[in-house]
C-alpha positions, 0 to 999 in steps of 0.5 A, spaced: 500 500 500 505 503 499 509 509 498 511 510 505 513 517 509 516 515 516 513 520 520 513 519 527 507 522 528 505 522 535 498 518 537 492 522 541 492 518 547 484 522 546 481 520 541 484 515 538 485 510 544 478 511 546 477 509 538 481 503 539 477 502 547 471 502 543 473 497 538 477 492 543 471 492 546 467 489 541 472 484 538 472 481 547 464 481 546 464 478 540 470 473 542 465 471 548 458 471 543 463 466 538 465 461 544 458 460 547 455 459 540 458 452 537 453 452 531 454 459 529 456 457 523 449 455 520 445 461 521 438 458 524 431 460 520 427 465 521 420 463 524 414 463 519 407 465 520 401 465 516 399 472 514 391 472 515 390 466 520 385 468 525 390 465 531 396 469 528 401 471 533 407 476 533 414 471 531 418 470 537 426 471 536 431 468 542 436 472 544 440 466 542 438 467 536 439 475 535 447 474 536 447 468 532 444 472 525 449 478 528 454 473 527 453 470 520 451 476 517 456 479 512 457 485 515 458 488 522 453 493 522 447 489 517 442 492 513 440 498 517 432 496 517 432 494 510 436 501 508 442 498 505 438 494 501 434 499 498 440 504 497 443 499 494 437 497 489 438 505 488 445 504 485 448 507 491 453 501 495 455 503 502 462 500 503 466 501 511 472 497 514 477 497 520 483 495 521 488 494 526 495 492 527 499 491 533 506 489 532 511 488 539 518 488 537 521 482 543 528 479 540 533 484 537 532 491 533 533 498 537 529 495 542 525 491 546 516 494 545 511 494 541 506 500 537 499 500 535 496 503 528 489 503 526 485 504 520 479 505 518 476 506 512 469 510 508 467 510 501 461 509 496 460 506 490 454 509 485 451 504 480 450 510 474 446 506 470 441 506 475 442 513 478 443 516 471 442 511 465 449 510 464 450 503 464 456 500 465 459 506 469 461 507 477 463 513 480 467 511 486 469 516 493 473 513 498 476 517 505 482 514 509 483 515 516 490 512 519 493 514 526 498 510 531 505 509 531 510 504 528 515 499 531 519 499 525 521 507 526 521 506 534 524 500 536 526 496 530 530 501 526 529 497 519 526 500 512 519 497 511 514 497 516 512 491 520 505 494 520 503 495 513 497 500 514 502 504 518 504 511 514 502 515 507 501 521 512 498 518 518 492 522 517 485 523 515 486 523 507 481 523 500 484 516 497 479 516 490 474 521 487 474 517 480 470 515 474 469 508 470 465 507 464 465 499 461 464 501 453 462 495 448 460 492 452 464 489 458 470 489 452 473 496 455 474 499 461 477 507 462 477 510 469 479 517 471 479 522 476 484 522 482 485 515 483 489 510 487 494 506 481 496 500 486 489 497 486 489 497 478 497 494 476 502 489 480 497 487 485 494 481 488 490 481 495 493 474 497 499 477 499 494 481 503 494 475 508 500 479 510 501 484 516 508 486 514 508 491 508 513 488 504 508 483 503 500 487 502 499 488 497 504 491 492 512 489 492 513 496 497 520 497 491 515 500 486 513 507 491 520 507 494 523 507 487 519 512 483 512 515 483 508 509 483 503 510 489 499 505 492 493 505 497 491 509 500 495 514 496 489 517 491 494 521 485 490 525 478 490 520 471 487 516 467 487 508 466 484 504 460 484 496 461 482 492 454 480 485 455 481 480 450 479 473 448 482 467 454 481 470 459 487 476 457 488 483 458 492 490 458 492 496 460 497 501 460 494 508 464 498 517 465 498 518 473 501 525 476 508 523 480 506 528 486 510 527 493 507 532 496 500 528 497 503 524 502 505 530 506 501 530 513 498 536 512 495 534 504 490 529 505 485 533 503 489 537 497 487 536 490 492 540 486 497 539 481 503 544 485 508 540 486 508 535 481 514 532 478 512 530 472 507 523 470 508 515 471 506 511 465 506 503 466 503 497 462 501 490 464 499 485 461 495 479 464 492 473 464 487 467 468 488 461 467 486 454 470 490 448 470 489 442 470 483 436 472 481 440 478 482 447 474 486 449 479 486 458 478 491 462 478 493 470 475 499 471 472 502 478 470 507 482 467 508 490 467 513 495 467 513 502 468 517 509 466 517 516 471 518 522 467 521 526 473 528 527 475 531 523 480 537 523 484 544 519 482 542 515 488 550 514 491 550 524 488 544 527 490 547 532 486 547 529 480 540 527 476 537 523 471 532 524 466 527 519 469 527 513 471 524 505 469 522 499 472 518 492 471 515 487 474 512 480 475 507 477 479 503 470 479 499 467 484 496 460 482 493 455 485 497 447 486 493 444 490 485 443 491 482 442 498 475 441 495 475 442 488 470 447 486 471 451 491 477 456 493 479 453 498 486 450 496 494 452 497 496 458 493 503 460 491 505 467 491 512 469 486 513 477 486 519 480 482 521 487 481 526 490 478 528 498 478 533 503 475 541 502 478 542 508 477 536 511 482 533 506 486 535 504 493 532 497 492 534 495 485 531 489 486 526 486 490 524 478 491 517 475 494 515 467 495 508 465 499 504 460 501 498 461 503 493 455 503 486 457 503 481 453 508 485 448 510 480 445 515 474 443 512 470 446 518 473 453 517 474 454 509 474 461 510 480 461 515 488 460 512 494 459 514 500 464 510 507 464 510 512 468 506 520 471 505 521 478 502 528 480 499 529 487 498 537 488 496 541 494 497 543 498 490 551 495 490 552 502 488 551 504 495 554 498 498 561 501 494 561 507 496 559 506 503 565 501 504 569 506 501 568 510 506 569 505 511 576 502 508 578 509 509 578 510 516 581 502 516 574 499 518 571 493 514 563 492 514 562 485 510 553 487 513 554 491 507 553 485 503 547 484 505 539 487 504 533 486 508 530 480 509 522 479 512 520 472 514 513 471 517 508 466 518 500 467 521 494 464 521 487 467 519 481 465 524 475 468 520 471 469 526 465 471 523 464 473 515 465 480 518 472 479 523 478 477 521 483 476 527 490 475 525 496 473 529 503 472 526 511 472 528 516 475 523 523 476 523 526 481 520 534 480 519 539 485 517 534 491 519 539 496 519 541 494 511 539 500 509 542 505 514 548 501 514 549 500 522 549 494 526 542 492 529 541 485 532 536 481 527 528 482 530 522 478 531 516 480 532 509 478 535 503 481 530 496 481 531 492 484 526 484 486 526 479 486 521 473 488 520 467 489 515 462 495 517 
């Protein structure tokens, strides 16, 4: 989601602690509700009564019956009375999460302790072809609120954040205000407006089965390299997506490079100062199913050029005419569980390469399992584990053993990049919350600012909930 900005801003102990009492407070009594009610996974059906008879009485609901349709139905807050459901009929679709990420630093980094940081998430999506008869067209608004502090910044000390909603201005922010029209048919799709780019290219929501970002849900070297910018980073452009025969596509799209978005102060801002020029990527996919058991799996392949200026990255002195990257992303399904079904094991394979001449990170390595409904009582529960290597551009290492040979010191850490390990289970408590405990290892942290720090690991919990 990325585009990181390390900022330590400081978390109101008002405001956001009393939110995340609020929430602790829900996650206790549905814990409680969940243990006490063994056949919650079934919902029981709702009492019927003949409309007319003459001995007609008011249907009775138990409490016990109350909790459990609370805990299948697929969001938190339900349908409103029947609201949501007429809203949605009129076009209008109401969409609200919440997400929180507890990550303590128990072995090596700086030191030993842990943070919190939340997110939560707003927006719509209005059907136009019911609201004004422009079938196949969406306009989507969407506002991200995110507060707390990182482990990495505070006690760890390394690069990519434990915590992966922690950053892009740790604030209240507009993420999309857009537009996307489907034309001859479902054969073209162009979006426009301000528009998070990361949820259209180089993305898989499986390796959002992750809580450390270098995982969820983009290799975190395209905004740390360029002017990529994923969420809930939204920036001005345009994206056309053609879709083809077999199950192919591509798409290429125009997105304004503006770093000042990030900024703590500017989630609100839409104008265009200070640009720094325009990111065009292209990529080209495909869906594929394997097999007997038509095992799914996404295969993708992209590149992108940035127009701005970049610094020589061992000269910040010197500059380059823009800058250039690519990617490959698979995600595919190699053994099924229950065919038929999306419950299997998936493997995950991620590699970016960037530009030597600019990029921090000129190469980037991701491989997961992540194995979907493993149990055949919980097909929505999964178990993940995965390994990222981010490399540290050689040019640097050079320049940064130079310096130390000179003052007669040898440094072999250099040699090294970062490396993230983490495994977690997923419990799908209820089809609205998601509990995600997790332990990571993050070996070298200080790959990046060339010191010496103990290799971490880390106990995570991270929290999802659909309102």
């Amino acid at each position: 989601m990325r585009c990181r900005i390390e900022r330590r801003q400081s978390f109101d102990p008002v405001h956001g602690g009393r939110f995340r009492g609020h929430i602790l407070r829900l996650l206790t009594l549905g814990l409680v509700i969940c243990i006490s009610q063994p056949g919650h996974a079934q919902s029981q059906s709702a009492p019927t009564v003949t409309i007319g008879s003459p001995n007609m009485t008011p249907p009775t609901v138990s409490l016990g019956q109350s909790l459990e349709n609370w805990l299948t139905q697929s969001t938190m807050t339900g349908d409103w009375g029947g609201l949501r459901a007429r809203l949605s009929q009129d076009g209008f679709n109401f969409r609200a999460s919440y997400i929180g990420e507890y990550a303590y630093n128990f072995s090596g980094g700086k030191r030993i302790g842990g943070d919190y940081a939340q997110q939560l998430a707003i927006g719509m999506d209005v059907d136009m072809g019911k609201v004004a008869d422009l079938t196949g067209g969406t306009f989507h608004v969407s506002f991200n609120v995110r507060e707390g502090r990182s482990t990495s910044a505070d006690f760890i000390g390394n690069k990519i954040a434990v915590q992966e909603i922690y950053g892009d201005g740790d604030n209240t922010r507009l993420a999309e205000l857009s537009y996307d029209q489907f034309l001859f048919g479902k054969t073209l799709n162009v979006k426009a407006g301000f528009v998070v780019m990361g949820d259209d290219f180089a993305r898989t929501a499986l390796l959002c089965d992750f809580e450390n970002d270098s995982f969820c849900a983009h290799a975190n070297s395209l905004p740390t390299n360029s002017g990529w910018s994923d969420y809930p980073a939204g920036k001005w452009g345009a994206r056309v997506r053609l879709n083809l025969p077999d199950d192919i596509y591509a798409e290429t799209g125009v997105f304004e490079v503006n770093p000042t978005y990030a900024e703590h102060d500017n989630g609100f801002k839409l104008s265009l100062q200070g640009s720094t020029g325009a990111l065009i990527p292209v990529e080209f996919g495909k869906t594929v199913s394997l097999g007997a058991g038509t095992l799914p799996g996404h295969y993708k392949i992209g590149g992108y050029y940035d127009t701005s200026d970049a610094p020589d990255v061992t000269n910040t002195k010197a500059t380059f005419s823009g800058r250039y990257g690519g990617y490959v992303l698979i995600d595919q399904m190699v053994w099924s569980f229950e065919p038929g079904t999306d419950r299997g094991l998936i493997v995950v394979l991620d590699a970016t390469v960037s530009d030597k001449r600019t990029a921090q990170m000129p190469t980037y390595y991701v491989a997961a399992l992540v194995a979907q409904g493993l149990f055949a009582a919980r097909p929505h529960d999964f178990i993940a584990i995965g390994y990222v290597r981010d490399t540290v551009n050689s040019n640097l290492i050079s320049k940064e053993n130079a310096l130390l040979q000179a003052q007669g010191i040898e440094n072999p850490a250099l040699e090294l990049g970062e490396n993230n390990v983490e495994i977690g289970y997923g419990l799908q408590v209820t089809p609205w919350m998601l509990l995600h405990p997790n332990v990571q290892y993050v070996g070298n942290p200080s790959a990046f600012t060339f010191k010496h720090v103990p290799d971490a690991w880390v106990f995570g919990f991270q929290t999802k909930l659909v309102f």
